[in-house]
VEXFI-64145 format. One line per 4 residues: number of its first residue (from 1); for each residue x, y, z of N, C-alpha, C. Coordinates in Angstrom, 1 decimal. Atoms other than C-alpha are relative to their C-alpha. Layout:
N
NUM> X Y Z X Y Z X Y Z; ...
END
This chain:
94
1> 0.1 -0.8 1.2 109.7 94.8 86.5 -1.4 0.2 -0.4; 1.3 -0.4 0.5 106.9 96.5 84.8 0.0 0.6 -1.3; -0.2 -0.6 1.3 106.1 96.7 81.3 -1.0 0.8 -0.3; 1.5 -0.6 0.6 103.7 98.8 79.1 0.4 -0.1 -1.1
5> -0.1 0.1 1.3 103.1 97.7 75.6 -1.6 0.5 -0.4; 1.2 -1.4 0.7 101.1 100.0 73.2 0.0 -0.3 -1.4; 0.4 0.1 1.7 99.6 99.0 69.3 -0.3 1.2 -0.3; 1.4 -1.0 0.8 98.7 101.9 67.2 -0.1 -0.3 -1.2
9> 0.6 -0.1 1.4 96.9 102.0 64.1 0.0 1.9 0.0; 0.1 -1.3 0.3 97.3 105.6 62.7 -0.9 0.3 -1.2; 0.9 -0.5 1.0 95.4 107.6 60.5 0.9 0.1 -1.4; -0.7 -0.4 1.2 98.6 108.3 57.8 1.1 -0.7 0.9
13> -1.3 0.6 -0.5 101.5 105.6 59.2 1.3 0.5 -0.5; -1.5 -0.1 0.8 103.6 106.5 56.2 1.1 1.7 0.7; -0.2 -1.5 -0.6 103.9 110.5 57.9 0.0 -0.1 1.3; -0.2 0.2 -1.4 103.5 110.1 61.4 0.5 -1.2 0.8
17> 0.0 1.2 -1.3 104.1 106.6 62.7 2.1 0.5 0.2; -1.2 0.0 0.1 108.2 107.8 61.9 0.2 0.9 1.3; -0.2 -1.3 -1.6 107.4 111.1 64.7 -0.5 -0.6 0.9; 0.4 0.7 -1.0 105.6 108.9 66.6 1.3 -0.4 1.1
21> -1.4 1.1 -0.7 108.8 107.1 67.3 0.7 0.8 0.6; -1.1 -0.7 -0.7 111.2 110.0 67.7 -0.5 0.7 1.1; 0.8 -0.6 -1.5 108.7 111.6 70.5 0.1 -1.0 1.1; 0.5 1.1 -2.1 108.3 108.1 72.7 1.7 -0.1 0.0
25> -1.6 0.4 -0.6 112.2 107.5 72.4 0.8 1.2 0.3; -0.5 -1.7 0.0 113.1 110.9 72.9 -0.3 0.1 2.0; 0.5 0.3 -1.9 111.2 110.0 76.8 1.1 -0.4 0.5; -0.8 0.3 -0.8 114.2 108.4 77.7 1.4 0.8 0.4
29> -0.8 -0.9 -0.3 116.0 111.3 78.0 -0.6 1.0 0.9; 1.1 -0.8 -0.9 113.4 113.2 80.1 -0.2 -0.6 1.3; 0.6 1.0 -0.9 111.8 110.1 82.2 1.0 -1.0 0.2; -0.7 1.3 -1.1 114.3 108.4 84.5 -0.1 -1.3 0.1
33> -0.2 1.2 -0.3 112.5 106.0 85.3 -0.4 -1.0 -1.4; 0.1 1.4 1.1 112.5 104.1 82.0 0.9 -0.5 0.1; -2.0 1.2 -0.2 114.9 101.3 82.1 0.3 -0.2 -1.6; 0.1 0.2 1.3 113.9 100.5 78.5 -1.1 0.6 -1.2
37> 1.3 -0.6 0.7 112.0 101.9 75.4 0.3 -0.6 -1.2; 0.1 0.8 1.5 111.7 99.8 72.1 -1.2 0.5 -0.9; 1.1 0.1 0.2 109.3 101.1 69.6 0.5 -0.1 -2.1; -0.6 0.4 1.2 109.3 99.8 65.7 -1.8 0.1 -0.8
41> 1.1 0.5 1.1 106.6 99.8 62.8 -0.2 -1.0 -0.6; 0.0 1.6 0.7 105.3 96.7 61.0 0.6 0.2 -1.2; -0.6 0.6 1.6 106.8 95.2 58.4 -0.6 -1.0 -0.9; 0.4 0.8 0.9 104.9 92.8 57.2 -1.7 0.4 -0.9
45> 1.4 -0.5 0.5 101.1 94.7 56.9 -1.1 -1.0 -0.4; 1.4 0.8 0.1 98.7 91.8 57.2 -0.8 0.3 0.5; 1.5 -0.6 -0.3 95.2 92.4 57.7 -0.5 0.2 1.4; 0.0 0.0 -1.5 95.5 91.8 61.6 1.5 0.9 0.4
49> -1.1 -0.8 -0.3 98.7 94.3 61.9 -0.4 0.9 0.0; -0.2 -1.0 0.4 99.0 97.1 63.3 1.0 1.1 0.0; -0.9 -1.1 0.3 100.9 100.1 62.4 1.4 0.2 0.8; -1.2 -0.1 -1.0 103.5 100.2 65.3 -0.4 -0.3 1.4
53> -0.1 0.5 -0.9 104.5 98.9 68.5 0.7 0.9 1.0; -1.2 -0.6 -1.4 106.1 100.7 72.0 0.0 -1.4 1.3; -0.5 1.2 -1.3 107.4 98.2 74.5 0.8 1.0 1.3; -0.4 -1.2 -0.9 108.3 100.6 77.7 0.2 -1.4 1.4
57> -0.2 0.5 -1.0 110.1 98.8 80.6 0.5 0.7 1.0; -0.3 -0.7 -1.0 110.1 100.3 84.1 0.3 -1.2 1.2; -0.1 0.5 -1.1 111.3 99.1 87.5 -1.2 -0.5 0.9; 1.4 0.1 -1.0 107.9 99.1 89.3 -1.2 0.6 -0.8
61> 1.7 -1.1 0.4 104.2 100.2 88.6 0.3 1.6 0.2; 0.0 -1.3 0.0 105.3 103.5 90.2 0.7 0.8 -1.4; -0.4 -0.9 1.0 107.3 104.0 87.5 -0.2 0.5 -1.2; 1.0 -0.2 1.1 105.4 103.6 85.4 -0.9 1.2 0.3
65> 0.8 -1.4 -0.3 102.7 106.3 86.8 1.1 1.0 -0.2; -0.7 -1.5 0.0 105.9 109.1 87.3 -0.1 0.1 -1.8; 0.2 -0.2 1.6 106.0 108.2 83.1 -1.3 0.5 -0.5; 1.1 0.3 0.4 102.6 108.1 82.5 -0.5 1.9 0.1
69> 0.4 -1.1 -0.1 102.1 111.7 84.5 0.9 1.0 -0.6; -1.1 -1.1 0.3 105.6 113.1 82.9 -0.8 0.8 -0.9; 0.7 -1.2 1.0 104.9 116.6 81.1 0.5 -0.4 -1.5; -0.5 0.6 1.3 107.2 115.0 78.5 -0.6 -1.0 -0.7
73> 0.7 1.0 0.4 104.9 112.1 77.8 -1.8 0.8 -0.2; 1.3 -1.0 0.7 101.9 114.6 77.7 0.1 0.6 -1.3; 0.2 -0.9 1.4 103.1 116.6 75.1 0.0 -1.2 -1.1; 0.2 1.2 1.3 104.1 113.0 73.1 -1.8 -0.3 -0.5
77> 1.5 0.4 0.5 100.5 112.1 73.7 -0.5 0.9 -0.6; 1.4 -0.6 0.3 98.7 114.8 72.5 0.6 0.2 -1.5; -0.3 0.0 1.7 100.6 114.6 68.7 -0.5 -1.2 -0.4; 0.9 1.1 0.1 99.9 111.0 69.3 -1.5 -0.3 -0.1
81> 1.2 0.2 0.3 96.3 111.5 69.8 -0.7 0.6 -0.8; 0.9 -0.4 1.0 95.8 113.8 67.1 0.4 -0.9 -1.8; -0.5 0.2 1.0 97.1 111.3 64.6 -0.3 -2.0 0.1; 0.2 1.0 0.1 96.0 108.2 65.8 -1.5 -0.7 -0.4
85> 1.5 0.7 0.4 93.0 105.8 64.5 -0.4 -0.8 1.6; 0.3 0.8 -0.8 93.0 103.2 67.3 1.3 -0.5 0.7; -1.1 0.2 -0.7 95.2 102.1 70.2 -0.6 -1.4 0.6; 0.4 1.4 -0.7 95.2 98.8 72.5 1.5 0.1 0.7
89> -1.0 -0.2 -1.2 97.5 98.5 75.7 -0.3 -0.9 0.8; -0.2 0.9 -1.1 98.7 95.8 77.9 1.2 0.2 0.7; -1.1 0.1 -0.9 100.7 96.3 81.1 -0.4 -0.6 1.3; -1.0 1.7 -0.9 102.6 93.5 83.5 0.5 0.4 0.6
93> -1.6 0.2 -1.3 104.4 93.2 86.5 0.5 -1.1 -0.7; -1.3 1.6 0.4 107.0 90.3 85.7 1.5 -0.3 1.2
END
């Protein structure tokens, strides 16, 4: 298995981090190969939090790439990148 987990910090959480959400879970109706998509906002807002979480589980690294290059994950990104402050990304085989 292969995950990809994704922080963002947004520019306006209270307005975008909610479309954030319905665009990346919205992928698993497009992108096959996701097995899993989990993505949630903080709740607690301590000074080391940030704004929202995606947790994306695929079968393999490939599947990750077919996701990564889907047209459907492009257009997510580019609402995502005009609304985001800062990102940080860690992805695992397991």
């Amino acid at each position: 298995m292969f995950k990809h987990v994704l922080l963002f910090r947004f520019i306006d959480p209270e307005v975008c981090g909610p479309v954030v959400g319905e665009k990346l879970l919205a992928l698993r109706e497009t992108v096959p190969e996701i097995v899993d998509i989990e993505y949630a906002m903080d709740q607690l807002h301590k000074g080391r939090s940030y704004d929202a979480a995606l947790i994306v589980t695929f079968r393999d690294k490939a599947g990750y790439l077919a996701y990564d290059a889907a047209p459907s994950h492009n257009e997510a990104r580019k609402y995502i990148h005009a609304h985001v402050q800062e990102s940080h990304t860690v992805d695992f085989e397991y």
